[in-house]
NUNUTOR-668090 format. One line per 8 residues: number of its first residue (from 1); for each residue x, y negated, z of C-alpha. Coordinates in steps of 0.02 Angstrom, whole numbers, always signed. Layout:
NUM> X:Y:Z | ... $
***
This chain:
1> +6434:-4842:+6095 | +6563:-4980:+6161 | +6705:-4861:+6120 | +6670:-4806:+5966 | +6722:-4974:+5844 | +6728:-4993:+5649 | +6926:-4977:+5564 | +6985:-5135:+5573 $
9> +7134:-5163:+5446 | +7186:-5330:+5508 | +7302:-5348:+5640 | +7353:-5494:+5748 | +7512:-5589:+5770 | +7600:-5662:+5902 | +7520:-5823:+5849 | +7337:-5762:+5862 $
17> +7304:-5780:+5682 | +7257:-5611:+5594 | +7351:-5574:+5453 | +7282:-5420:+5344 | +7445:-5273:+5291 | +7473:-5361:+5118 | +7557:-5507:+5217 | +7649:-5388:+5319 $
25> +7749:-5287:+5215 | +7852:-5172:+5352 | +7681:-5147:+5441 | +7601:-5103:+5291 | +7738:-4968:+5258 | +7696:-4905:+5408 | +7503:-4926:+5420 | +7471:-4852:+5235 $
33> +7556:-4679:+5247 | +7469:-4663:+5390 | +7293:-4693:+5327 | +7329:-4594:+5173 | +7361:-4455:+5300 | +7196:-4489:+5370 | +7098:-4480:+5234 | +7185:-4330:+5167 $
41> +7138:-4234:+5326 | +6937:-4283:+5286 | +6963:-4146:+5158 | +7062:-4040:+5219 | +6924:-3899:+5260 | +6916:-3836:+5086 | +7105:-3876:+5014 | +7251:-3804:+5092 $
49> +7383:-3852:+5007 | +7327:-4051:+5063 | +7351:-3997:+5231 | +7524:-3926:+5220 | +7571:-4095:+5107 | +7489:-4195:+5285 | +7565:-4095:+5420 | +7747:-4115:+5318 $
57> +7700:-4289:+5293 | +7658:-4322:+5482 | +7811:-4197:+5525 | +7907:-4336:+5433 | +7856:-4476:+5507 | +7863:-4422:+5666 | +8059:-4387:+5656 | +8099:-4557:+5591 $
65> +8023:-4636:+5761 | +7886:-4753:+5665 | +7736:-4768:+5832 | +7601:-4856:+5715 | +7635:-4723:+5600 | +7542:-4590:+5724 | +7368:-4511:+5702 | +7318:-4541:+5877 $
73> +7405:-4724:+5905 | +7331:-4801:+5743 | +7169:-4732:+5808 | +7201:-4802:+5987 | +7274:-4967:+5907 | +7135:-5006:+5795 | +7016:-4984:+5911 | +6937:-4822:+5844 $
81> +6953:-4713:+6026 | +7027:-4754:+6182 | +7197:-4666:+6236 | +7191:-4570:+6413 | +7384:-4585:+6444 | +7543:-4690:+6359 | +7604:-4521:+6315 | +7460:-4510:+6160 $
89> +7488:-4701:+6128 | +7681:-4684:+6087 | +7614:-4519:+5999 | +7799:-4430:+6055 | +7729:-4257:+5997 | +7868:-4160:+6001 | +7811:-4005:+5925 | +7711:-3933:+5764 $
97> +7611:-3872:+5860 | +7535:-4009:+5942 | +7547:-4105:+5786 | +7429:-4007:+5699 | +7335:-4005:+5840 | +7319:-4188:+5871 | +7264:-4192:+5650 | +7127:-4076:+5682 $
105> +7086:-4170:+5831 | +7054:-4333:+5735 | +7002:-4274:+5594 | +6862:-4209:+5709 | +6831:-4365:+5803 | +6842:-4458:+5639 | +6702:-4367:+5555 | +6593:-4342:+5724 $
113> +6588:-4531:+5732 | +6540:-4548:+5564 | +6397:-4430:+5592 | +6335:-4505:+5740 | +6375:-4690:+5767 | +6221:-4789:+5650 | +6348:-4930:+5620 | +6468:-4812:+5521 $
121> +6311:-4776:+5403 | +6419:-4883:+5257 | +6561:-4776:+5276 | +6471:-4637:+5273 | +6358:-4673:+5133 | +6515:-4694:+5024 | +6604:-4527:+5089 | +6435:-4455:+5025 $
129> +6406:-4535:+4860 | +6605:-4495:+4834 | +6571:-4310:+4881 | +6691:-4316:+5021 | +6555:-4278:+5147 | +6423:-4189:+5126 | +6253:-4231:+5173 | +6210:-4159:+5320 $
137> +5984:-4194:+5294 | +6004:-4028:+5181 | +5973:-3881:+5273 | +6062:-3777:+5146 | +6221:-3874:+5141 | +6370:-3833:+5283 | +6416:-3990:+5379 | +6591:-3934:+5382 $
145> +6611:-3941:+5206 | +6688:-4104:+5194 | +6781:-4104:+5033 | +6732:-4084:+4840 | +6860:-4166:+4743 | +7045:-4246:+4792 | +7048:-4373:+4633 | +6911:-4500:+4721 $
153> +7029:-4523:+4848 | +7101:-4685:+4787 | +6940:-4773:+4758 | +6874:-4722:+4919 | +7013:-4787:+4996 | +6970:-4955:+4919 | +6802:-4953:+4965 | +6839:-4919:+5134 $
161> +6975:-5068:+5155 | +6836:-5185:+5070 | +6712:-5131:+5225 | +6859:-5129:+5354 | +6912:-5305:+5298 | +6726:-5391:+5289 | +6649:-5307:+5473 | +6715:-5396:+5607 $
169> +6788:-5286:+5757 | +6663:-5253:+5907 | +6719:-5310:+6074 | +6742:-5148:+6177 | +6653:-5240:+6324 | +6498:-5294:+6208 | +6332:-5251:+6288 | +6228:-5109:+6192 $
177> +6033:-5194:+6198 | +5970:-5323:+6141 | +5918:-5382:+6316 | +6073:-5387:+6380 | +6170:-5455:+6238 | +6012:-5617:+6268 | +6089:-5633:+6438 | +6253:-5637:+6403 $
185> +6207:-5757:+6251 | +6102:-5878:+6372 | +6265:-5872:+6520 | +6401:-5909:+6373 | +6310:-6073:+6318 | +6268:-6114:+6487 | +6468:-6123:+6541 | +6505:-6201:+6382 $
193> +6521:-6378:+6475 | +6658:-6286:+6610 | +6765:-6179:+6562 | +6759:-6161:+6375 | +6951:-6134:+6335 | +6897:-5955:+6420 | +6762:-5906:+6335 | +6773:-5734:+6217 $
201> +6727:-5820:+6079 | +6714:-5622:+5994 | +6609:-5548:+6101 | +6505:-5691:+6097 | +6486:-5675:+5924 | +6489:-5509:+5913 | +6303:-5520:+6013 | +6243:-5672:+5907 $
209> +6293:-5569:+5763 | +6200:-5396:+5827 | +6026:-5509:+5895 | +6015:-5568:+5702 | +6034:-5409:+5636 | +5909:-5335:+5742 | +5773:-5479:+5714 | +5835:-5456:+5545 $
217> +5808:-5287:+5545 | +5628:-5293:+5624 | +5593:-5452:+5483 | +5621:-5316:+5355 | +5511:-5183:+5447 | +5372:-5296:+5467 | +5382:-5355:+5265 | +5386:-5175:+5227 $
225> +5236:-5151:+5355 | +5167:-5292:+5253 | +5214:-5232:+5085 | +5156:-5018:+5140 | +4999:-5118:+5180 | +4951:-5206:+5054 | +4996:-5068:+4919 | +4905:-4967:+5037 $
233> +4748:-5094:+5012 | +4786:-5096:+4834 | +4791:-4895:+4805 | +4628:-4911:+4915 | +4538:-5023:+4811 | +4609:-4914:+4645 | +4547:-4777:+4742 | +4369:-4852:+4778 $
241> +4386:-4904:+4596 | +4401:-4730:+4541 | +4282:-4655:+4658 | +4145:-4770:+4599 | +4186:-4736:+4436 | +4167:-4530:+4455 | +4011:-4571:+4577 | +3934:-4660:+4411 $
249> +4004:-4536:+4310 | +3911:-4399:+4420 | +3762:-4524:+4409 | +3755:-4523:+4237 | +3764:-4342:+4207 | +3619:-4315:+4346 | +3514:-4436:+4260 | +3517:-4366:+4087 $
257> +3392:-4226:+4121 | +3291:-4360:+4208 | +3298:-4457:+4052 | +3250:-4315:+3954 | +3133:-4295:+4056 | +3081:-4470:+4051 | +3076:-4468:+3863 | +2961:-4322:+3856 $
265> +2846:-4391:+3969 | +2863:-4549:+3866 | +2804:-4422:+3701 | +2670:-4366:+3819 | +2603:-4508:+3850 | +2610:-4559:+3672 | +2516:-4397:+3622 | +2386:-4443:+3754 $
273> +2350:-4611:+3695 | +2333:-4535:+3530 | +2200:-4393:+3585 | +2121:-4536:+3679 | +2111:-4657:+3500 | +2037:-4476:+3429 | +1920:-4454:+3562 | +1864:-4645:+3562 $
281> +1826:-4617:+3374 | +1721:-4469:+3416 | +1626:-4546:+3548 | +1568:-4681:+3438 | +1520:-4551:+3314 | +1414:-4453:+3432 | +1347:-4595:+3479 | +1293:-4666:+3318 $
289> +1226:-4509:+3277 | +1096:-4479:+3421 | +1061:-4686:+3386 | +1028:-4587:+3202 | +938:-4451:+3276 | +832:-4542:+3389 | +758:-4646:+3248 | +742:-4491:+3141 $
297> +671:-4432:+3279 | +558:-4607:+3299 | +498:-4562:+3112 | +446:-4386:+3130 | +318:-4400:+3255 | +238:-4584:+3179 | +258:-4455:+3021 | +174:-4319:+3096 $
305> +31:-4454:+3176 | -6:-4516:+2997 | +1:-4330:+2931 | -142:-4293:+3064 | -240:-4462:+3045 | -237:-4402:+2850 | -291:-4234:+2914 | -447:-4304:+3019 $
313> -477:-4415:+2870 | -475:-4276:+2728 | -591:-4158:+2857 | -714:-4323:+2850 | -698:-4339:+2684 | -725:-4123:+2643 | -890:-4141:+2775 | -945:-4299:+2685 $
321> -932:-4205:+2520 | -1023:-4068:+2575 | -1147:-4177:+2653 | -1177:-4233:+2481 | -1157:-4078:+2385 | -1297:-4033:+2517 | -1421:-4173:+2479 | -1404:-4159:+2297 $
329> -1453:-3983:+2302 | -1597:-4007:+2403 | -1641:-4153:+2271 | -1627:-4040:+2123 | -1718:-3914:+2208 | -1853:-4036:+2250 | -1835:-4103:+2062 | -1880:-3923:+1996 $
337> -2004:-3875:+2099 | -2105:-4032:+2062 | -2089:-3998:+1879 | -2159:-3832:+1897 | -2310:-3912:+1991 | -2329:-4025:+1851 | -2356:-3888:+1726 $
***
């Protein structure tokens, strides 16, 4: 916006030097009411009785002929708005009327540029923190509601001298982008060597100083690219961290019926080996006892052969016997017949 510039509270001489209202003490009669006024009318939406007190104040001024002293040509003067005839410049208003009108009207302007314009986003941030203006994010909140509290006036007033005294005032004929302001950058240094008595020095600052804010401004995006990325890496890893640590969590609470399971095969196997020892033991029992059988076995049939070879041998020996018993009868038989014949 190459209308719209930042209150400057220094004004120049007839020298070219700028002097600020402390070393001017008639224009600083003049210049203070009148800003007073100004900030007054910022809260006039919810306090009445401060706008009576401005419109008598203005009413006053106005009668005693002081043309710094009005609304509209301080505005013009400082370089806030541009005037659209010398009628609004010598600020003649003639009337109530259009006095009040020509507050409102200011007022208005004042607070739309604060609302709009990124470069006033000091100003505005202290007109918020102060409670003067209300910030207009919240949905809830009215953004004509402009006013909480008259007693911060003083230190706001402060504040705002300390910003209007450190920004330098924009050139009205600055360029707006950043490629233009190049160009006009690169064409300034270039006639440097010709006609450099000519040169507006402010403007040409007034670019050098916007190009290094704006490189500035996109240093400062990319760090906190840089710095949203590597947190982001870093709430990554924290989150890997803590994902691997539920996975093996989740691990360990699916394994322990696998270990149980594990351990009860384990006793399984245990009782296994043992039926296996008890079997083992058994096996060499049998076997020892059909070794023991066997030769039992072995010794009741050479038993039963002798039993029969004592058998065929007793049957000789009864036959034998009887053989005998035989011939001895037949002998005494023989024996007693032949003593019968002898007699």
């Amino acid at each position: 916006m190459e209308n719209e510039m930042p209150i400057d509270i220094e004004s120049e001489n007839s020298d070219g030097a700028m002097t600020s209202e402390t070393d001017n003490p008639e224009q600083a009669a003049s210049n203070m009411p009148a800003k007073h006024m100004l900030l007054q009318q910022i809260s006039m939406s919810k306090y009445g009785q401060l706008v009576q007190q401005s419109r008598e104040e203005l009413l006053v001024e106005q009668s005693s002929g002081s043309k710094p002293v009005q609304h509209k040509g301080i505005l013009v003067e400082k370089g806030i708005m541009e005037c659209s005839n010398n009628y609004e410049l010598i600020g003649d208003c003639g009337s109530t009327g259009n006095a009040e009108e020509m507050v409102h009207q200011t007022r208005d302007e004042f607070v739309e540029q604060l609302c709009s314009d990124p470069k006033y986003a000091h100003v505005k941030g202290v007109l918020i923190e102060k409670g003067i203006l209300e910030d207009s994010s919240d949905p809830d909140v009215d953004q004509d509601g402009y006013v909480e509290t008259s007693s911060d006036l003083g230190s706001l007033e402060k504040e705002l001298e300390e910003y209007c005294r450190t920004t330098p005032k924009r050139p009205v004929d600055m360029p707006t982008s950043i490629e233009d302001m190049m160009s006009y950058i690169n064409e300034f240094t270039e006639g440097l060597n010709t006609n450099s008595n000519v040169k507006d020095w402010d403007k040409f600052r007034g670019c050098i100083r916007e190009v290094h804010d704006f490189h500035m401004n996109k240093k400062a995006e990319h760090e906190n690219v840089e710095e949203n990325t590597d947190e982001q890496t870093h709430n990554n890893g924290l989150d890997l961290k803590k994902d691997l640590t539920q996975v093996e969590l989740d691990i360990v609470k699916m394994m322990q019926p696998l270990n149980e399971l594990i351990q009860r095969s384990q006793k399984l196997t245990n009782s296994i080996e043992c039926i296996e020892n008890k079997i083992s033991r058994l096996d060499l029992k049998v076997d020892s006892f059909y070794i023991r059988y066997n030769e039992n076995l072995q010794k009741r049939e050479q038993s039963f052969e002798e039993m029969m070879a004592l058998q065929r041998l007793r049957e000789r020996i009864g036959e034998r016997l009887t053989k005998i018993e035989t011939e001895i009868h037949t002998s005494k038989t023989l024996l007693l017949q032949g003593r019968v014949q002898k007699n």
